[in-house]
Structures are given as structure tokens and as C-alpha cells.
N, CA and C atoms as an extended XYZ file, in Angstrom:
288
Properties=species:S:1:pos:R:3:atomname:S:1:resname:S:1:resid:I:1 pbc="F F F"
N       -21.772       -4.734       -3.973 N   UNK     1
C       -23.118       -4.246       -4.196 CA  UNK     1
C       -23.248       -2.845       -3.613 C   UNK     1
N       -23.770       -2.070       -4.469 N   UNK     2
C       -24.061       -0.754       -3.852 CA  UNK     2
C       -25.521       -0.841       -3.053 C   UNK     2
N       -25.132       -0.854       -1.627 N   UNK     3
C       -25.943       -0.984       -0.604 CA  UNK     3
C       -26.250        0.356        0.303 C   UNK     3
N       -25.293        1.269        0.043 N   UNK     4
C       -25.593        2.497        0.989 CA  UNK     4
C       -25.634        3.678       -0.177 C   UNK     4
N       -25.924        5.071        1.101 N   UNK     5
C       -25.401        6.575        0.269 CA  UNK     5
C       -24.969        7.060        1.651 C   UNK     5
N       -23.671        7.561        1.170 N   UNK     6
C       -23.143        8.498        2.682 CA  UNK     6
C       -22.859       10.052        2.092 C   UNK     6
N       -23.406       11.109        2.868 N   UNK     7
C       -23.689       11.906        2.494 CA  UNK     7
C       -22.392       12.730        3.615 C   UNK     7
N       -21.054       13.355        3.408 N   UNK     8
C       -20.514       13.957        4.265 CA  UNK     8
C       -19.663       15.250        4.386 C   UNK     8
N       -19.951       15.987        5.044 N   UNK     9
C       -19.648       17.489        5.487 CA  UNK     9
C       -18.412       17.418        6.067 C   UNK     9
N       -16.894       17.658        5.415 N   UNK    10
C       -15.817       17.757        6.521 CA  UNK    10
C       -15.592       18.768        6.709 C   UNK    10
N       -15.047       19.183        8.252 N   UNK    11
C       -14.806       20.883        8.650 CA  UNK    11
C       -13.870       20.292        9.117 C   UNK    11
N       -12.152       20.561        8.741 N   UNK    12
C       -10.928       20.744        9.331 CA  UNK    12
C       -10.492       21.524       10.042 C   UNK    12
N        -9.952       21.784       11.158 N   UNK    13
C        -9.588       22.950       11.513 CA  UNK    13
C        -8.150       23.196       11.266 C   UNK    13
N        -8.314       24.437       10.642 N   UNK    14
C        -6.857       24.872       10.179 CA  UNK    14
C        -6.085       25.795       10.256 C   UNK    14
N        -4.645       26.063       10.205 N   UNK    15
C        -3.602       26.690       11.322 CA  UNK    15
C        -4.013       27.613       11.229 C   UNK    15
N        -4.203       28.850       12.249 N   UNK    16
C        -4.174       30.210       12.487 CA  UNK    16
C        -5.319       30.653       11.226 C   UNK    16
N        -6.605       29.690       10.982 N   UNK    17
C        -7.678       30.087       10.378 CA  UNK    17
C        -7.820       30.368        8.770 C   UNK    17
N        -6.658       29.747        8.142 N   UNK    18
C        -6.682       29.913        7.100 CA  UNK    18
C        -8.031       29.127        6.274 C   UNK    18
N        -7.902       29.313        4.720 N   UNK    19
C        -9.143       28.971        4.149 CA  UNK    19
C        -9.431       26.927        4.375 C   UNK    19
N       -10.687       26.603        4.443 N   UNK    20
C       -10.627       25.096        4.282 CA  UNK    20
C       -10.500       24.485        2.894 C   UNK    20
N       -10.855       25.691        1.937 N   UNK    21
C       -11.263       25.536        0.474 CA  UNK    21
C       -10.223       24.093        0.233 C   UNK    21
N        -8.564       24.790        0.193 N   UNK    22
C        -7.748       23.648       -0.064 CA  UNK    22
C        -8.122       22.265        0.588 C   UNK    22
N        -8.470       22.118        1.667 N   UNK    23
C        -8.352       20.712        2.235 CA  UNK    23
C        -9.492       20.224        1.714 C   UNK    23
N       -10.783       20.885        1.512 N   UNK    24
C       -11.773       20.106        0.845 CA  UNK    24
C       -11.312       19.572       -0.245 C   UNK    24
N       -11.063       20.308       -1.066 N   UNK    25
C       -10.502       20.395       -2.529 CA  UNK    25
C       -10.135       18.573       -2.472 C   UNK    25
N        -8.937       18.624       -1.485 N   UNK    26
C        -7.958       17.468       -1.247 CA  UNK    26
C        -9.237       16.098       -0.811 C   UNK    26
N       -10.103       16.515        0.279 N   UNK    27
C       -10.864       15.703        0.735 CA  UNK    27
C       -11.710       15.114       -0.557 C   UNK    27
N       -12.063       15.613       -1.438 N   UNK    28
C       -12.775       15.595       -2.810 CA  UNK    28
C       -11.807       14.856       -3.694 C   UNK    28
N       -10.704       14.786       -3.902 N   UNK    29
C        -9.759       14.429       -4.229 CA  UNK    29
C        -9.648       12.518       -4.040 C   UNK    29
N        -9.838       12.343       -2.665 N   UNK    30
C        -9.535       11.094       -2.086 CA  UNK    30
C       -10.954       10.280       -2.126 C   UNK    30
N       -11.830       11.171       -2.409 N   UNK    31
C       -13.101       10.504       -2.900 CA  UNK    31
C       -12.943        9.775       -4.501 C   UNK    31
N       -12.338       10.916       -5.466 N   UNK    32
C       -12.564       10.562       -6.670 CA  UNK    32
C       -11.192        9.463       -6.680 C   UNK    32
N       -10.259        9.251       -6.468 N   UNK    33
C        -8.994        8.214       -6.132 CA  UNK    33
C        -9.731        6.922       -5.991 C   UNK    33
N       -10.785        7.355       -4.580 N   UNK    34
C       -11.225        5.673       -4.621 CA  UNK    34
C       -11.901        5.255       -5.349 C   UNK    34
N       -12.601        5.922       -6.904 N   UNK    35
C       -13.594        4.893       -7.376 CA  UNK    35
C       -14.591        5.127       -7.486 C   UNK    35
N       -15.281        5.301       -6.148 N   UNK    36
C       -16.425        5.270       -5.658 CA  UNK    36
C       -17.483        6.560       -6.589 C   UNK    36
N       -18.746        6.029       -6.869 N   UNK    37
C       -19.875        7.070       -7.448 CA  UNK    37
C       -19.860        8.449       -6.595 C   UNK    37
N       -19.710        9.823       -7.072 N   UNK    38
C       -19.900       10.429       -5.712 CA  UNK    38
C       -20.404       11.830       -6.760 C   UNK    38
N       -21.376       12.365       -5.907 N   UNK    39
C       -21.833       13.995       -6.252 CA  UNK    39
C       -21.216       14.851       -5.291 C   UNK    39
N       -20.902       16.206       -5.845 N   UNK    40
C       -20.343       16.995       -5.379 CA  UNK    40
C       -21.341       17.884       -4.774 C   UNK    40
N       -22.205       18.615       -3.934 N   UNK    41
C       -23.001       19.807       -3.465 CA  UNK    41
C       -22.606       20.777       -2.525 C   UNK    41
N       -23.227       21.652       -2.770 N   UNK    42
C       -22.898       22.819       -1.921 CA  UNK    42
C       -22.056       22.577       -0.773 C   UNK    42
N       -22.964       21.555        0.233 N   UNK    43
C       -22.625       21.725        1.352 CA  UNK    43
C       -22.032       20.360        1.893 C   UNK    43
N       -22.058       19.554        0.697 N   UNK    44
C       -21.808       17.914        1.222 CA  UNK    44
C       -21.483       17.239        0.140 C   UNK    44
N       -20.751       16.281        0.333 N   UNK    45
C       -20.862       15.325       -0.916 CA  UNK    45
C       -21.417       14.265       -0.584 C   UNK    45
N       -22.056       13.195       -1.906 N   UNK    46
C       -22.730       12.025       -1.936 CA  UNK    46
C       -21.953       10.876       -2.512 C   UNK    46
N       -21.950        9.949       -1.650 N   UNK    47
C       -21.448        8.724       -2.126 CA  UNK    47
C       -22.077        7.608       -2.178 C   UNK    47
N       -21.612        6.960       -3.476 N   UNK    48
C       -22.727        5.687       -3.499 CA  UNK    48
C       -21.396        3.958       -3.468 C   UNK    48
N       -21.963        3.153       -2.814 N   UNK    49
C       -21.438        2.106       -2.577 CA  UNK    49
C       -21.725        1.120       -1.730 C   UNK    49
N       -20.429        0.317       -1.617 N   UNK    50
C       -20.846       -0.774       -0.221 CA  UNK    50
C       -20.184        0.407        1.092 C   UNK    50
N       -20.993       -0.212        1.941 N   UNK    51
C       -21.254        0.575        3.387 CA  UNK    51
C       -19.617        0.498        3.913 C   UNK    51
N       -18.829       -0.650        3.513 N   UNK    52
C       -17.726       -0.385        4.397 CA  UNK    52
C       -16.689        0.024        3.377 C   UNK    52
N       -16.699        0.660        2.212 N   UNK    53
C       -16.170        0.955        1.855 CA  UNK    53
C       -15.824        2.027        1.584 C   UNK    53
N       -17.599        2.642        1.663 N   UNK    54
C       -16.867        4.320        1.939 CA  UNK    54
C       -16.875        4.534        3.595 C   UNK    54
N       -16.949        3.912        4.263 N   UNK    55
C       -15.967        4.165        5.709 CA  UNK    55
C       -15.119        3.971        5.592 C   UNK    55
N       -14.141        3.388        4.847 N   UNK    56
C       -12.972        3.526        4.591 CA  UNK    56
C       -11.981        4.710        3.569 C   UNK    56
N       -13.062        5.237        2.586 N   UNK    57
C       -12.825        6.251        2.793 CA  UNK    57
C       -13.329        7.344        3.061 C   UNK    57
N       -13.974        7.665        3.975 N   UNK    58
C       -14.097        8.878        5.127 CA  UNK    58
C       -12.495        8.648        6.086 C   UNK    58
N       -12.297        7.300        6.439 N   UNK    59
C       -11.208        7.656        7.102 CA  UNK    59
C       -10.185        7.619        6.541 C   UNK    59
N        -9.919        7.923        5.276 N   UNK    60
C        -8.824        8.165        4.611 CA  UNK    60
C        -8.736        9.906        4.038 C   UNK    60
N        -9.804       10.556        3.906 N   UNK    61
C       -10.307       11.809        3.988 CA  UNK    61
C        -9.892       12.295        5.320 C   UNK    61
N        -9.942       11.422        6.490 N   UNK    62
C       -10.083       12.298        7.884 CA  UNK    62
C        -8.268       12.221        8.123 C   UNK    62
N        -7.885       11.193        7.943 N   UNK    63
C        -6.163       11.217        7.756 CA  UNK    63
C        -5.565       12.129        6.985 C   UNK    63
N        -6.320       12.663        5.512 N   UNK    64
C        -5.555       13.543        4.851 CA  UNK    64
C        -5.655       14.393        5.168 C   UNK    64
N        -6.332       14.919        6.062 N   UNK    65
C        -6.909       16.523        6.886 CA  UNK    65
C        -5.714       16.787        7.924 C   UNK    65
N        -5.295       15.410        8.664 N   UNK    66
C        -4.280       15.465        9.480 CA  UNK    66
C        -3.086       15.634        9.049 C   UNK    66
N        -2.361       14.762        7.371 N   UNK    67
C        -1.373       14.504        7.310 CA  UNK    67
C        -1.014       16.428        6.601 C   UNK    67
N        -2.024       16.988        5.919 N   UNK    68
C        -1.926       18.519        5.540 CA  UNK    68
C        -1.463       19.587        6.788 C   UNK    68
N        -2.259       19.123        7.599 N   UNK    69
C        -1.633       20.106        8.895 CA  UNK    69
C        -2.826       20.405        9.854 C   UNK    69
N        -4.466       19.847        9.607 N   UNK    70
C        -5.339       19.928       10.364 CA  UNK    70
C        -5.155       19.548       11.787 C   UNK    70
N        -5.621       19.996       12.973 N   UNK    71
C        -4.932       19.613       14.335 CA  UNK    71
C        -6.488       18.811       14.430 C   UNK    71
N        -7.485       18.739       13.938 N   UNK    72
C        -8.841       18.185       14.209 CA  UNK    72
C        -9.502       18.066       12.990 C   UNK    72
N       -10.588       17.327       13.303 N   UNK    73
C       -11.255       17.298       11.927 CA  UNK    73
C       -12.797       16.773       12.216 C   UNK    73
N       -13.955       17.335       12.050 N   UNK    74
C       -15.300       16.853       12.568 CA  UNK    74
C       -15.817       16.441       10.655 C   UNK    74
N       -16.568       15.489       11.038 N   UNK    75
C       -17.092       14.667        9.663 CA  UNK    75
C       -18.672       14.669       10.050 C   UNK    75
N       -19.175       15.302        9.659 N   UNK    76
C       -20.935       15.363        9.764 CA  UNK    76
C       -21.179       14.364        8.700 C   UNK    76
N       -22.001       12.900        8.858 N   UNK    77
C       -22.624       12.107        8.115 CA  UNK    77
C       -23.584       11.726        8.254 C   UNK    77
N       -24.600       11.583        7.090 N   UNK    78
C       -25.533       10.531        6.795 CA  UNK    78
C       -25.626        9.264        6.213 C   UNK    78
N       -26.241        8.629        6.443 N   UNK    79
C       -25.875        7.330        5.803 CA  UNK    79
C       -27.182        6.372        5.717 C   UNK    79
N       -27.076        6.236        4.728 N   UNK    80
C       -28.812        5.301        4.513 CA  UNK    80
C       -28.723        4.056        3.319 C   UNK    80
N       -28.587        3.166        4.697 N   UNK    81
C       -27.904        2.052        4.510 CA  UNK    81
C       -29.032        0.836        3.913 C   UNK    81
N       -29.071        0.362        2.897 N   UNK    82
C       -30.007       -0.332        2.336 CA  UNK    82
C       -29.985       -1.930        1.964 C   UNK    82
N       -29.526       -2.979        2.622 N   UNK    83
C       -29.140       -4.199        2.001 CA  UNK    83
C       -29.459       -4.838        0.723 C   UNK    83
N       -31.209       -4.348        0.357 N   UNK    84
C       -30.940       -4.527       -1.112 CA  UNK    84
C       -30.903       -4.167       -2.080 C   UNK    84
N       -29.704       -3.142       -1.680 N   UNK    85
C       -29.539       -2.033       -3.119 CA  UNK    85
C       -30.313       -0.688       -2.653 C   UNK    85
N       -29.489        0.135       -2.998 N   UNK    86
C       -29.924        1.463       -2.998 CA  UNK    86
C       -28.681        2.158       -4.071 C   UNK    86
N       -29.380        3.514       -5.095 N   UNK    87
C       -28.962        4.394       -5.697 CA  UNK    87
C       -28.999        5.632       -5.495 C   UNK    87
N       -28.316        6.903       -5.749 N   UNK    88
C       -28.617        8.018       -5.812 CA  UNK    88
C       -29.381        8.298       -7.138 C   UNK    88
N       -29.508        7.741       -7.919 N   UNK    89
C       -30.617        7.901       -9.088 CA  UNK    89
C       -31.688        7.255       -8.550 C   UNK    89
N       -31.970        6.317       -7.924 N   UNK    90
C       -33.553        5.877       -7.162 CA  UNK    90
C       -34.150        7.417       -6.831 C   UNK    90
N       -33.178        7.588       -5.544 N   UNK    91
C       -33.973        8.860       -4.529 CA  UNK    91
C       -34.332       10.046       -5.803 C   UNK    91
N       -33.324       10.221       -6.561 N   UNK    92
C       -33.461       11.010       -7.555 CA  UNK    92
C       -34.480       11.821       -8.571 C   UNK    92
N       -34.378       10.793       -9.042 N   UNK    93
C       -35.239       10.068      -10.292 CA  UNK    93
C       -36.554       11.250      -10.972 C   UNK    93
N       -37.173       11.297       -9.917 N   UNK    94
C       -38.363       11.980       -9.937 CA  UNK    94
C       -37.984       13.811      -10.268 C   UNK    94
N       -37.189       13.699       -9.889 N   UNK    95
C       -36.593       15.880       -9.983 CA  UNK    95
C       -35.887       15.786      -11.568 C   UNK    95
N       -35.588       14.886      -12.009 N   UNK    96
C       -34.449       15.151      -13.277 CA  UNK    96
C       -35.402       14.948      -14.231 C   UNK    96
């Protein structure tokens, strides 16, 4: 059941300051792999699902940051967790 939306910002830090563009790219990547409903925005992406599933992948996002060459990795999230049912077309709805 799609019960949550996690909304998340990854900042990798990367060798001697090069661009993050690539690792997002990759982080975006491991979103669309799993499945999961997800919008792309400026500054964050949106995911729609069950709650432990996209914690599972955020931490599969936060591993690929490491296994590329990130020495750290901070994950800014929201998460608005709904047991009976929640959409990103609910919150939506009204602007489109």
C-alpha cells in the first residue's frame, strides 16, 4: 500500500570537489531501478510508496554514493507518513 511520500535531497561529498551532478544522476538512477513512483525537482526528489520501502532505498542511494567514491553522504528528508493511503496526486491535485 502506498502509505507514505519521502521527499529527499542527497549532498555527497566528493574527491577534491568535483561536480555532484554525476552521483545524483546515479542516486536518481537507483530510485528509478526500484520501481517505486518518484518525481524528479529542482532540489529534491519525491517518492511515493510503502514507508519501508523507500528506506530501503535511500539506503541503497546512500551506499551508491559510497561505493562511487563519496567519503560521506548527508540525506535531507521528509516524510509524511499516512497509514491510510496517501498520493502525490492527492497533495497535488488542486495546481494541475
Amino acid at each position: 500500500m502506498t502509505n507514505s511520500l519521502i521527499s529527499i535531497q542527497i549532498i555527497p561529498k566528493t574527491k577534491n570537489g568535483e561536480s555532484v551532478i554525476p552521483y545524483v544522476d546515479e542516486a536518481i538512477r537507483v530510485i528509478q531501478e526500484s520501481g517505486v513512483k518518484f518525481e524528479v525537482h529542482p532540489l529534491e526528489t519525491t517518492m511515493e510508496g510503502d514507508l519501508q520501502q523507500l528506506l530501503q532505498v535511500i539506503t541503497k542511494m546512500n551506499e551508491r554514493m559510497i561505493e562511487m567514491g563519496s567519503s560521506n553522504v548527508i540525506s535531507q528528508i521528509k516524510v509524511l507518513y499516512q497509514p491510510s493511503g496517501i498520493s502525490m496526486d492527492q497533495l497535488t491535485e488542486k495546481y494541475r
